[in-house]
N, C-alpha and C positions, 0 to 999 in steps of 0.2 A: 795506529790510525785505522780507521775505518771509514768505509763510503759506503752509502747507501742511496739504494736508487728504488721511488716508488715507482707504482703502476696500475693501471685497472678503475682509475675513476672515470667518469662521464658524466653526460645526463641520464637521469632517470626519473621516472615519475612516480609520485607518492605509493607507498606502500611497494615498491620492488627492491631488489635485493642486488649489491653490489658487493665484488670480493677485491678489495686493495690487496695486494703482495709489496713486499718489501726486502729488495735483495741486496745483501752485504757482502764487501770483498772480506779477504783475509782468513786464517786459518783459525783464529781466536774469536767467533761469534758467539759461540756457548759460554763465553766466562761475561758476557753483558745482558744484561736487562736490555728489554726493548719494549718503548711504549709507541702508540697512538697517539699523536697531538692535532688539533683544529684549528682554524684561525678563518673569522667570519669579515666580510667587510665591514671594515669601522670596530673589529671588536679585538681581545688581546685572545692570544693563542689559549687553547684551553684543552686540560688533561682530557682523554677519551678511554685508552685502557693500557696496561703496562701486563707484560707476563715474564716471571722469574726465567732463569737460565737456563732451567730444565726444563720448564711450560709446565711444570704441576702447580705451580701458584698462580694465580689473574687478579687483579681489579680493575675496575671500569668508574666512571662516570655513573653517577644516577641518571643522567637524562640518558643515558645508552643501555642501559643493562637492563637485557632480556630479550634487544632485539640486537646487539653486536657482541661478535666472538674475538679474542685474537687466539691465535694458537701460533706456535712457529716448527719448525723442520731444521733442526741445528744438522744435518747431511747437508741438507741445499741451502743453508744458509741464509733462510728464508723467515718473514715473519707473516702474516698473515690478518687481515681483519675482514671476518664478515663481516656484512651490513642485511640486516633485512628491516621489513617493515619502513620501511625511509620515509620519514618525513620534512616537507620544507625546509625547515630549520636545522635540519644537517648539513645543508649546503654552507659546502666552508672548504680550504684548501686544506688538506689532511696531510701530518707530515709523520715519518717514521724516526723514532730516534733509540740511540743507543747509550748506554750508561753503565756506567761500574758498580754503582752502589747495591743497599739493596731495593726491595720493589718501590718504587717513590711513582707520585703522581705529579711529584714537580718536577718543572721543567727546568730549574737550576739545576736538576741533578743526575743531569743527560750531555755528554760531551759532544755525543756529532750526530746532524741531522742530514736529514734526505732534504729533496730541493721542493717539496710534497707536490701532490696532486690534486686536480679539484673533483670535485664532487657537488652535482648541480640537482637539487632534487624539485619537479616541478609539480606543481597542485593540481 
């Protein structure tokens, strides 16, 4: 079992930079994948970025790549997404999740989620 609890969303206005964290209990954080997921009103949650066990692999989303990072700290337990450059359209509730498999952008293939956080980007 694992819990995960986001943090670090708000408002902000276009083109500024926001750093979500995402911290898991448990001693087994390094044997899961941990992705980035979104979910806009009225729209279905949608992949943003996944990084392997180690953090030497990543993929992301096309509409994100180049202006978000994730990286994680398997000490603290910890997953990480920059955000820079923010535009409107990433406002959306952001959720952190965990998964066994290997890197997948699907959300079928993530067992436990955080309660996510919003992220409100103004024009």
């Amino acid at each position: 079992q694992v819990q995960l609890v986001e943090a670090g969303g708000g408002l902000v206005q276009a083109g500024g930079s926001l750093r979500l964290s995402c911290a898991a209990s448990g001693r087994t954080f390094n044997r899961y994948i941990m992705g980035w997921f979104r979910q806009a009103p009225g729209k279905e949650r949608e992949f943003v970025a996944a990084i392997s066990q180690s953090g030497i692999s990543t993929v992301y989303a096309d509409s994100v790549k180049g202006r978000f990072t994730i990286s994680r700290d398997n000490v603290k337990n910890t997953v990480y997404l920059q955000m820079n450059s923010l535009k409107p359209e990433d406002t959306a509730v952001y959720y952190c999740a965990a998964g066994s498999s290997s890197l997948s952008i699907n959300n079928y293939e993530y067992a436990y989620w955080g309660q996510g956080t919003q992220v409100t980007v103004s024009s």
